[in-house]
C-alpha positions in Angstrom: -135.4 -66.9 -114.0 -135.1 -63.7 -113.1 -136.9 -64.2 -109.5 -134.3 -67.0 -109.2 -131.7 -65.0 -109.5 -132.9 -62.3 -107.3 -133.3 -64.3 -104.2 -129.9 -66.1 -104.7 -127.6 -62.5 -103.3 -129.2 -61.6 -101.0 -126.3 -62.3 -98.2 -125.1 -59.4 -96.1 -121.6 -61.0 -95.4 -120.7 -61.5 -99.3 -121.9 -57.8 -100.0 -119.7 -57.0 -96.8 -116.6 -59.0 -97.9 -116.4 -57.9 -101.4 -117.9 -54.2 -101.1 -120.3 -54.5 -104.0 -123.9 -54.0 -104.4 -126.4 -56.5 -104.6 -126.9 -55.6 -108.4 -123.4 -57.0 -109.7 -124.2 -60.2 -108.1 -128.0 -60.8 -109.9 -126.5 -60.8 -113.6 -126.9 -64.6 -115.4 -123.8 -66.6 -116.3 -122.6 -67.0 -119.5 -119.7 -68.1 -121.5 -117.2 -65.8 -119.3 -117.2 -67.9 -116.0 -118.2 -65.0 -113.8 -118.9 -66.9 -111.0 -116.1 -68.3 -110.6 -113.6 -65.5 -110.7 -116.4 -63.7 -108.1 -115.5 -66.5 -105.8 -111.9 -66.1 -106.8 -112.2 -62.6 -106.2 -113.6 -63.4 -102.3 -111.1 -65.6 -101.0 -108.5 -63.1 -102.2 -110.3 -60.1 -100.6 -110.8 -62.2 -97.4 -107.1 -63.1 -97.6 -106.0 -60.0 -97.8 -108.4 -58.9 -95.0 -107.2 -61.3 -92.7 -103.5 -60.4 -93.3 -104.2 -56.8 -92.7 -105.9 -57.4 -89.3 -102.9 -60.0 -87.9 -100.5 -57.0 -89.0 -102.6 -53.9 -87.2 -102.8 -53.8 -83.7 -106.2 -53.2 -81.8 -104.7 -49.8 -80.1 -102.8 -48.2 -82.8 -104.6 -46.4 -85.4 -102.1 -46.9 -88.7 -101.8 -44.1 -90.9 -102.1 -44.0 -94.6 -98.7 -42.9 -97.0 -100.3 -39.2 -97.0 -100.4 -39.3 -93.3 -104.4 -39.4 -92.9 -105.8 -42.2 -90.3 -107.8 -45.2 -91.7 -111.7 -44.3 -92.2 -114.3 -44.9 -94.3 -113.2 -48.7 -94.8 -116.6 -50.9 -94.1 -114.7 -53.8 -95.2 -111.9 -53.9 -93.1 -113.8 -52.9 -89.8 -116.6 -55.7 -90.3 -114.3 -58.3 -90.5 -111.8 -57.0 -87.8 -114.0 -58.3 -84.9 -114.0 -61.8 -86.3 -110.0 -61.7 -85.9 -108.2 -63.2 -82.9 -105.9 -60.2 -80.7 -102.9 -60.5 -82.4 -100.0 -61.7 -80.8 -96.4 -60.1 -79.9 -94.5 -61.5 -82.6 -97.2 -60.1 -85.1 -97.2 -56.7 -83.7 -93.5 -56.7 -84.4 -94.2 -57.1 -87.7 -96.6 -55.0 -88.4 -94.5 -52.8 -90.6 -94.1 -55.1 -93.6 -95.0 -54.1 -97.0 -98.7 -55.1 -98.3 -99.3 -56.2 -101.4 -102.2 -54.4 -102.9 -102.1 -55.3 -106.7 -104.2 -58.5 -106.7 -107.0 -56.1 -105.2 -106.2 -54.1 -108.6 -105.7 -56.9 -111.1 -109.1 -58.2 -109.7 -111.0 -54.6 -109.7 -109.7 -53.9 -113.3 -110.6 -57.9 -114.5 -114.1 -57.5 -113.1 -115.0 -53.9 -114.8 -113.1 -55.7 -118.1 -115.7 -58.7 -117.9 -118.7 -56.2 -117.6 -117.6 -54.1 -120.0 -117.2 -57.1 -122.6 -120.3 -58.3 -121.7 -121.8 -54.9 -122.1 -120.1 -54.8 -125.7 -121.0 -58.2 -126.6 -124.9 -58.0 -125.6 -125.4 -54.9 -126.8 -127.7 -54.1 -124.3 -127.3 -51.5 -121.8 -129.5 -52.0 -119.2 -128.7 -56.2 -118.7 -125.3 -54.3 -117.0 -125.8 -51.7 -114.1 -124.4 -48.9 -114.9 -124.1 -48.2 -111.1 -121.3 -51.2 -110.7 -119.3 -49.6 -113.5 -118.9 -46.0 -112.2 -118.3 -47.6 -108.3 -115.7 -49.7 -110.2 -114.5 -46.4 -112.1 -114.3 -44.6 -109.1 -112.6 -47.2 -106.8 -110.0 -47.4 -109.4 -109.1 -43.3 -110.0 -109.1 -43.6 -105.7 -106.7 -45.9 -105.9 -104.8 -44.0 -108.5 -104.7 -41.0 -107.1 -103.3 -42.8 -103.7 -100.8 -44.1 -105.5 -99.8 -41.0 -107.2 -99.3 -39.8 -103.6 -96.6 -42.3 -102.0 -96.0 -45.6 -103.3 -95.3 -47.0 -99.7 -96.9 -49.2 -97.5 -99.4 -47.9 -94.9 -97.2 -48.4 -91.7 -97.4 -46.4 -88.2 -95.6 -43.4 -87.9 -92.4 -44.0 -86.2 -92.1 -40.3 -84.9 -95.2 -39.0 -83.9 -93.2 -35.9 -81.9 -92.7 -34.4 -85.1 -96.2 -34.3 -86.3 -97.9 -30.8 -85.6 -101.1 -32.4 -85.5 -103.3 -36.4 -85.3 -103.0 -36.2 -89.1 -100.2 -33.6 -90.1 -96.7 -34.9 -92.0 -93.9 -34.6 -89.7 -92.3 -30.9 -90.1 -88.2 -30.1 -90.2 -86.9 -28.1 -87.5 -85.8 -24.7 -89.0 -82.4 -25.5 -87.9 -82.1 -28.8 -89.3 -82.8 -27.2 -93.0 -79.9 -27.4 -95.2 -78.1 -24.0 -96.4 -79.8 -22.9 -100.0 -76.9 -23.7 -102.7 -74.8 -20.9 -103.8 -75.4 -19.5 -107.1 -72.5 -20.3 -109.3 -71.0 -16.8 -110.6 -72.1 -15.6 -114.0 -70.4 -13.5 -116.9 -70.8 -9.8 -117.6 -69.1 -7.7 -120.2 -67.0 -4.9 -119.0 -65.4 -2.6 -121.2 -62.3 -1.1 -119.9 -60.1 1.8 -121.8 -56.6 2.6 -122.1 -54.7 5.9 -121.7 -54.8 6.6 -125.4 -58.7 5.9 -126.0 -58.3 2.7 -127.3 -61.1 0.1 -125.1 -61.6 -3.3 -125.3 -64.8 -5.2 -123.8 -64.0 -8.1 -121.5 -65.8 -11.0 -120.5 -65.5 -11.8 -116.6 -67.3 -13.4 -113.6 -69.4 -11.9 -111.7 -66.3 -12.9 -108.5 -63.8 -11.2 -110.1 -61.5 -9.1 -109.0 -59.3 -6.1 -109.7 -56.2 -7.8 -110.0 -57.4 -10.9 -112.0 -58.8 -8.7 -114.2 -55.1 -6.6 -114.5 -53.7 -9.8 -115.1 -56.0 -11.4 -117.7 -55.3 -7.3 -119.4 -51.6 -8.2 -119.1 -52.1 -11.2 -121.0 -54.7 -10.4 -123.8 -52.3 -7.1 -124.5 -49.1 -9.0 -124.4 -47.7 -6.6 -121.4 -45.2 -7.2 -118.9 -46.7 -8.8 -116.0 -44.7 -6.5 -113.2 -47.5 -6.4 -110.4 -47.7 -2.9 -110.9 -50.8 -2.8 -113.4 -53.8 -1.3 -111.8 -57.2 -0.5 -112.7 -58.9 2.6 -112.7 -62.3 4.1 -111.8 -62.6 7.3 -113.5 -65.2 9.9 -113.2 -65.3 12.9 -115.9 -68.1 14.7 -115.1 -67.1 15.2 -111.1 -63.3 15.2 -112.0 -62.5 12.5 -109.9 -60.7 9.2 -110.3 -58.8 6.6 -107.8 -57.1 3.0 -107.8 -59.4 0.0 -107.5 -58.0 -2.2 -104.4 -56.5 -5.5 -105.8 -59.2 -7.6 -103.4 -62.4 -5.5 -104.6 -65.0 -6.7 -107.1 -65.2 -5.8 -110.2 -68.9 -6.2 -110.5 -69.8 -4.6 -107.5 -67.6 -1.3 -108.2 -69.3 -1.1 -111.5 -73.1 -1.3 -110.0 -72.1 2.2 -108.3 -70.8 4.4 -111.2 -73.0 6.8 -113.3 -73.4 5.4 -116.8 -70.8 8.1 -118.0 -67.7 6.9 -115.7 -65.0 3.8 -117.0 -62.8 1.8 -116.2 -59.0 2.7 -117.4 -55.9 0.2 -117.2 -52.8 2.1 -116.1 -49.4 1.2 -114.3 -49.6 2.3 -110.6 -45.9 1.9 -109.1 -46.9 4.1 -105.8 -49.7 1.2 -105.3 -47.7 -0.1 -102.3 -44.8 1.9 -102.2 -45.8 2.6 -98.8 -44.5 -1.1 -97.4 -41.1 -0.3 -99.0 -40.6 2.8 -97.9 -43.0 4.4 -95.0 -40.7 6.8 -93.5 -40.9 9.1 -96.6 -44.8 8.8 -96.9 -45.6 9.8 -93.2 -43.9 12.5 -91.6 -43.3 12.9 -88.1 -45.6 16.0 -87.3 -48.7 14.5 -88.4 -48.6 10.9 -87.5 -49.2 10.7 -83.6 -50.3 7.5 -81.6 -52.2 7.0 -78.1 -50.0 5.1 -76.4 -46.8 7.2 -76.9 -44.5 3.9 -76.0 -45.2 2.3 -79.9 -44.4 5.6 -81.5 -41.3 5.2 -83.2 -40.7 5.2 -86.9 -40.2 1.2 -86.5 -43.3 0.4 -85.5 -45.2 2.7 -87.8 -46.4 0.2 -90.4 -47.4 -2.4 -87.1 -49.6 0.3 -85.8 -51.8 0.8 -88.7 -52.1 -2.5 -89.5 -52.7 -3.7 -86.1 -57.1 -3.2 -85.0 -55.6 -2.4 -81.4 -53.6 0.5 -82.1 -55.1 4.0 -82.5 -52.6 6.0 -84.8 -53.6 9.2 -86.1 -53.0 11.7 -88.6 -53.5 15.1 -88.4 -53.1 18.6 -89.8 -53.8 21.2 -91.5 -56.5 20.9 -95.0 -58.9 23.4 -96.8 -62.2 22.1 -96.6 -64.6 23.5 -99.1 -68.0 24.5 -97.3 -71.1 22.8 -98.2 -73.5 24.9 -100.2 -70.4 27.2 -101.0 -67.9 27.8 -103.3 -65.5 28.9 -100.4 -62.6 26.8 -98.9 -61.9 27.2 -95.4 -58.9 26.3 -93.7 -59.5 23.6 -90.4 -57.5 21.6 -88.5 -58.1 18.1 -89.4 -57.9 14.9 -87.2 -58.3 11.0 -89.2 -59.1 8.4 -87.2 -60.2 4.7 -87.0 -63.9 5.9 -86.6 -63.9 8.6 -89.1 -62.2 12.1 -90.4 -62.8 15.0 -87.6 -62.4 18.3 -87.7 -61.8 20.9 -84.8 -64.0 23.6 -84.2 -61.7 25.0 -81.7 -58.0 25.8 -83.2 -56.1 22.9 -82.9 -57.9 21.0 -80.1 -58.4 17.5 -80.3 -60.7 17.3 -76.9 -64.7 15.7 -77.9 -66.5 18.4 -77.6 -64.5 20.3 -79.9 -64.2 17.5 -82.8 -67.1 17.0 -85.7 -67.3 14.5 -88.1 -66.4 15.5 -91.3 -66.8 11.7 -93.3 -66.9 8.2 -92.6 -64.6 6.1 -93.4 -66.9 2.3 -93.7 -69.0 3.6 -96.3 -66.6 6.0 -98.6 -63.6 5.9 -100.5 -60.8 8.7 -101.3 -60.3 9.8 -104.6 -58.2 12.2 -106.4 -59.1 15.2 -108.0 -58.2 16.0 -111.8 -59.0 19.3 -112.0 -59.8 21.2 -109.1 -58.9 24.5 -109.7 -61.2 24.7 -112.8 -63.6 22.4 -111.5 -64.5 23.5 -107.8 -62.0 26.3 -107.6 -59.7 24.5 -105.0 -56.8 26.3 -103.7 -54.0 24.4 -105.6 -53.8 21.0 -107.8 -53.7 18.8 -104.7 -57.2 17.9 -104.0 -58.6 14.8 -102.9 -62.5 14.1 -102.4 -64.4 11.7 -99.6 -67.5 9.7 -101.9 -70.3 7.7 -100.7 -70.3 4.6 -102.3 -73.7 4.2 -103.3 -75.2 4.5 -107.0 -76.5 8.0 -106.9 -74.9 10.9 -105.4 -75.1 14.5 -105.0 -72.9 17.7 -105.4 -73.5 18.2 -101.5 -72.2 14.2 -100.0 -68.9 14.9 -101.6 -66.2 16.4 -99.1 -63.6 18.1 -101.3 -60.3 19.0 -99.1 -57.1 20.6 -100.1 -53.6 19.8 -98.8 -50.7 22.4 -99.0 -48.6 20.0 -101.3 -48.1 16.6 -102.5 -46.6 14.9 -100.0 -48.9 15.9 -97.5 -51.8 14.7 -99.7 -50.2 11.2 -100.3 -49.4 11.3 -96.7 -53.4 11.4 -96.3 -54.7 9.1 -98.9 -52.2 6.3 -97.6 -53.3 6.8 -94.4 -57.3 6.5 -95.3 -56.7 3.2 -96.9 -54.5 1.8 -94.2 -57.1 2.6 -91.8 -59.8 1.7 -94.0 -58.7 -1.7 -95.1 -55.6 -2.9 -92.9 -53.7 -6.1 -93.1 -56.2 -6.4 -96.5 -53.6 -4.3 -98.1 -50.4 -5.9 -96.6 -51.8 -9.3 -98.0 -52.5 -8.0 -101.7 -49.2 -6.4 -101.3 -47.3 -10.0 -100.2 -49.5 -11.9 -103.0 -47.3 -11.4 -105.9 -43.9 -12.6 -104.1 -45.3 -15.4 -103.0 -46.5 -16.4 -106.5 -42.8 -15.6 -107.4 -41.1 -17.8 -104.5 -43.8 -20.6 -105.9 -42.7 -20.2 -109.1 -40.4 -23.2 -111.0 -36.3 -22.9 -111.0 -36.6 -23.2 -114.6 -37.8 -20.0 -115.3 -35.8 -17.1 -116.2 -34.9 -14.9 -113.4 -35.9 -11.2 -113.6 -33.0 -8.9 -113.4 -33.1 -6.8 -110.4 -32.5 -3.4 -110.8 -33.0 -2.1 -107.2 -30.9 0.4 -105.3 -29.1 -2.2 -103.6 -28.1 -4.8 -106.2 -26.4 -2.0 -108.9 -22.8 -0.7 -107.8 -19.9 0.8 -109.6 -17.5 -2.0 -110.5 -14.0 -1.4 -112.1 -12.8 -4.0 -114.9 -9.5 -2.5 -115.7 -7.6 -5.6 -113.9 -7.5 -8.9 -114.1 -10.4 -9.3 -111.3 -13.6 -6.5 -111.2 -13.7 -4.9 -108.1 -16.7 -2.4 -105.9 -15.5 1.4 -105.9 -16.7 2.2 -103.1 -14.8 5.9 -103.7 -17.9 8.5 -105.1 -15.3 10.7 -106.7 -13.4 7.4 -108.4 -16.9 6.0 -109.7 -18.2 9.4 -111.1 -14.1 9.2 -113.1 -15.1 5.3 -114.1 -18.7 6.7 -115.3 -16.9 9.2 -117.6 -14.1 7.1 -118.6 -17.2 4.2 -120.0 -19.0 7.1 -121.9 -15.8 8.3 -123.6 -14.9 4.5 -124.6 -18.9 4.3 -125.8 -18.2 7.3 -127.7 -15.2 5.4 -129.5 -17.1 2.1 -130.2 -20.0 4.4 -131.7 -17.6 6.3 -134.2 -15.6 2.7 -135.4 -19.2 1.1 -135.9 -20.3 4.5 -137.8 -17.3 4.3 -140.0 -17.5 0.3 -140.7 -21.2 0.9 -141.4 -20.9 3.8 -143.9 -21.9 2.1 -146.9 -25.3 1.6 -145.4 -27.5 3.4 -147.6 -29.7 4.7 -144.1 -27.3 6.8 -142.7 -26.0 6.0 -139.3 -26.8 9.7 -137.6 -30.5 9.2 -139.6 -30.8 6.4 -138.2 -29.6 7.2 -134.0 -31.7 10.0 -134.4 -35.0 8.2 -134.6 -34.5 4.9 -133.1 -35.4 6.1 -129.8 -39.3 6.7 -131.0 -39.3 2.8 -130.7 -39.4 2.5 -126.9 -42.0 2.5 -124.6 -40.4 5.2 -122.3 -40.5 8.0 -125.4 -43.7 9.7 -125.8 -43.0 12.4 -128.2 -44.3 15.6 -128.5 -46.3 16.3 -125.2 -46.5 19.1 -123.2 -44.5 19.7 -119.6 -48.0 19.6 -118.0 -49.1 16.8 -119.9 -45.8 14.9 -118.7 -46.1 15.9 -115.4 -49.8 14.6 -115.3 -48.7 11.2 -116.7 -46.4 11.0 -113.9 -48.5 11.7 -111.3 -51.4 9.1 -112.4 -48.5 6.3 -112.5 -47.0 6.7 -108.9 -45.3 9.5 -107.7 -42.3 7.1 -106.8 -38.3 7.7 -107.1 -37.0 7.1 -110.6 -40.0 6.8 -112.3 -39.4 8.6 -115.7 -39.7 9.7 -119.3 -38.3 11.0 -122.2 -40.4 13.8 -124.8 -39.8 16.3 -127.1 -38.9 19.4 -126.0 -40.9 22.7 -127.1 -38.6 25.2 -126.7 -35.5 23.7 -128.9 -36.4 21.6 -131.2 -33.5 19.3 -132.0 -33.4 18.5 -128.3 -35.0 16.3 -125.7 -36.4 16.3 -122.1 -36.0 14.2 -119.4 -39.1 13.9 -116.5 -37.8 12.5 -113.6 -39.7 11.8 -110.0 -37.5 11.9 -106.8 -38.9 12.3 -103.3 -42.1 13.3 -104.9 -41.2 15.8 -106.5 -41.2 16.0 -110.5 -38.3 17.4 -112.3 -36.9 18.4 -115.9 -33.3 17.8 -117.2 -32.8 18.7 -121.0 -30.8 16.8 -123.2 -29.1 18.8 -125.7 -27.4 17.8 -129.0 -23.6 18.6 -130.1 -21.1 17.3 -132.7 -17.3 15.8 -132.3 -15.8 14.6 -135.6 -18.7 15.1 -137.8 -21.4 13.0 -135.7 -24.0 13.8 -133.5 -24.6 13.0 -130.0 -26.6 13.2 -126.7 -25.2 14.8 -123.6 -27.5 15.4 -120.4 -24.3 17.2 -118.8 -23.2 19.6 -120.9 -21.2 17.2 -123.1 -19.1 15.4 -119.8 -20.7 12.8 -121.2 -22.1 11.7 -124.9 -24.1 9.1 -126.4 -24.8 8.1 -129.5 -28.2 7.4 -129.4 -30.9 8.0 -126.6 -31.4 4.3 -125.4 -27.5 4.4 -124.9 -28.3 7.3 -122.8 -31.3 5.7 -121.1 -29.0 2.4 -120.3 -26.2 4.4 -119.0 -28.8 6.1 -116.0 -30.0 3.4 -115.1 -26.9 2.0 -114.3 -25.0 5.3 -113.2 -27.2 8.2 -111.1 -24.4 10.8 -112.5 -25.7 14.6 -112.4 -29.3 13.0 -111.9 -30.7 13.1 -107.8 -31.4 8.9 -108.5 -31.0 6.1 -111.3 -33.7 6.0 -114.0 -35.5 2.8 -112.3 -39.3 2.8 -113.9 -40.8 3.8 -117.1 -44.1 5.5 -118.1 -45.4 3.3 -120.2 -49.0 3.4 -122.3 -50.8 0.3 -123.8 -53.0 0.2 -126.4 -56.0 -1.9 -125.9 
């Protein structure tokens, strides 16, 4: 029997069709059928064979899913050369999809059968144990080529793209999509306010200076006036300046020592500038190169325009490096960069070095520096780097003669610096006004042009025009508040708060009060919120103390007007004019300036104000 069986596979072509040794075929049948699903298992491998030849064409060498050429396949090769040529209309369709799982199904049927068999016998050795690893094999071959692509092997269409005979096509560079932006994250940021008081904010990593004003605005229920600014503030070099509205919040942050902070302050000089640029820039130290766009007129057009070249120049005290000397140079600021002469007041090349850039740096102001670096006077400014860690020796400390001449500078450094980026931040907020709805209430404008003396004696108000007859009208109104103030005072008297107790203190309730301060102190508070006309407030004074002071900024300049208490008729009032004219309380007062400029230089027109975080 087994002799018989032995001689009866010993065909080359069935060994060649089906791929398995001569061993799997000299096994007896039994219950299972096996010769007939071997035969079954032929004619579908010699189907399948066939297919594949009419669909390859004798030139073209197909390529596998992972891009390798066909090799190592006896099968397919022996029975290729028993194939006809295959015609056109098959070479056309040599790209359709072949069906591979019967050659699976039939692989995985025949290692089930010897396996049962193998189970059922018990005997190991009637099943070759050769068949079942080839079968294993074939299979985890298979697998692992279906793991790579699940597509049919078909030609590849664009060999130009391949690198190599057997390499995947490669992507041009160019033709590689941009990586996806990283969405912005959140950071904490703790920010202070004039008082101490902080408060730590959540924000984006995009955010900017003035979203974060105006999400400060909201969380501290403040008056949203555009004129909120935020701070970076350096103790330990005495140095502090505006954040631009446009610049990250983030990014600013990244540079400061651990020590520095963030404040939230009002700013009403922020873009005073646009309003107002005759009295920022005088006329002996702005100059321009082409003297034909010169005039006052076209001042604001020359800075902001990139082909323009204005200058400013002057005189500044430069502290050496290395030194605790100041030396007094003549100073040229230009697109490129601040120069200094080295020859009087020449402005030729050879005499001009570069004192700072201007790309790479920012202005700031300096808090103390006749303590700190023994400046000449309290108008310092200082040229940083704006990089993480600085020293002592990058920082250019200079000295202007006075105020003006410093704001004069500062302004100029970030026109030239940042350009029309300041004239947009500066048009932002009246365009969110004109977008806002008609429903809204309308803010009452109290600017130089809309308030005018009005006469309501007759029938119809009219405009005194007539100084002399509106300063008479101003006088006449505080008299006839004086009246009202002594009827309401004797209506009221059963009040058990007395009505003087009561005018005497009701003033500590407004933001514009700030009590007992010093005259530096109120000078300094001034000076940090904009060194604009009308800005103001009211303290205690030191030297008297029943009366007050009022601080008052006009043409950059800060001055002090007392208010002094006196009786009529047993009550007490407020006089700023020697008792011309009285009020009854200090907002009465307050409300009447900003109305009337009387013996003040201009109308009270904004309040220093201080927010608690």
């Amino acid at each position: 029997m087994g002799d018989k069986v032995g001689q009866s596979s010993s065909k080359p072509e069935n060994l060649a069709r089906t791929g398995f040794s001569s061993q799997s075929r000299s096994q007896p049948e039994h219950g299972f059928g096996l010769q007939l699903l071997m035969n079954d298992i032929n004619s579908s491998l010699e189907s399948l064979n066939s297919a594949c030849n009419m669909q390859s064409d004798t030139d073209t060498v197909p390529l596998l899913q992972n891009g390798q050429h066909a090799s190592n396949q006896p099968a397919a090769s022996s029975s290729r050369s028993l194939q006809p040529q295959a015609s056109p209309r098959q070479k056309v369709q040599r790209s359709q999809p072949v069906h591979i799982l019967p050659i699976r199904w039939a692989q995985r049927s025949e290692l089930w059968i010897f396996q049962r068999r193998k189970g059922r016998r018990g005997d190991p050795g009637e099943v070759p144990r050769s068949t079942e690893e080839m079968l294993n094999r074939r299979l985890q071959e298979e697998d692992q080529q279906f793991r790579t692509s699940s597509l049919p092997a078909i030609p590849n269409p664009f060999p130009e793209l391949c690198g190599g005979a057997g390499s995947p096509p490669a992507a041009a560079p160019s033709s590689l999509p941009p990586p996806p932006s990283q969405p912005p994250t959140k950071q904490d940021v703790k920010v202070f306010s004039e008082d101490g008081t902080s408060k730590v904010v959540e924000i984006l990593t995009d955010m900017t200076a003035r979203d974060l004003c105006q999400l400060l605005v909201y969380k501290s229920h403040c008056v949203d006036d555009n004129s909120w600014a935020l701070v970076e503030h350096h103790p330990q070099l005495g140095l502090e300046r505006c954040l631009e509205d446009h610049e990250i919040v983030v990014q600013v942050e990244s540079t400061m020592p651990s020590e520095s902070k963030f404040l939230f302050r009002k700013n009403y000089a922020k873009y005073e500038f646009f309003k107002n640029p005759v009295n920022f820039f005088p006329d002996q130290m702005v100059t321009w190169c082409q003297q034909s766009n010169g005039s006052q007129a076209q001042l604001l057009q020359n800075f902001l325009n990139s082909s323009s070249c204005p200058e400013i120049q002057g005189f500044l005290q430069v502290k050496e490096l290395g030194r605790k000397s100041w030396k007094k140079l003549y100073v040229c600021l230009r697109r490129s960069g601040l120069y200094y002469s080295t020859k009087g007041t020449s402005k030729e090349p050879r005499h001009l070095q570069l004192l700072a850039d201007l790309e790479e740096s920012s202005i700031f102001y300096l808090i103390a520096g006749k303590k700190q670096y023994n400046a000449p006077n309290d108008h310092g400014m200082c040229i940083k780097p704006n990089k993480a860690k600085i020293e002592m020796k990058e920082l250019r400390l200079l000295c202007a003669e006075d105020e003006q001449i410093r704001t004069c500078w500062m302004t100029a450094f970030r026109l030239l610096k940042y350009g029309m980026l300041l004239y947009q931040n500066y048009r932002i907020p009246q365009q969110r006004k004109a977008l806002l709805s008609p429903f809204n209430t309308p803010v009452r404008s109290v600017s130089e042009n809309s308030l005018v003396a009005m006469d309501f004696s007759g029938q119809t108000g009219r405009v005194i025009d007539n100084p002399a007859e509106a300063q008479s009208a101003a006088l006449e109104e505080g008299h006839a508040w004086r009246k009202r103030s002594t009827r309401m005072n004797i209506l009221s008297s059963q009040s058990p708060l007395h009505p003087s107790t009561l005018n005497s203190v009701i003033h500590r309730t407004q933001h514009w009060f700030h009590g007992r301060i010093s005259r530096e102190e109120s000078h300094r508070i001034i000076k940090q919120q904009g060194l604009v006309d009308g800005l103001f407030l009211l303290r205690d004074s030191q030297s008297n103390p029943k009366a007050f002071v009022l601080t008052l900024c006009h043409h950059q300049k800060i001055k002090n007007f007392q208010i002094l208490p006196c009786e009529d008729d047993g009550q007490t009032f407020f006089t700023l004019d020697d008792g011309n004219t009285k009020f009854s309380d200090l907002i009465q007062l307050v409300d009447f300036y900003q109305l009337n400029k009387g013996v003040l230089p201009c109308k009270l027109k904004h309040h220093c104000i201080r927010v608690a975080l």
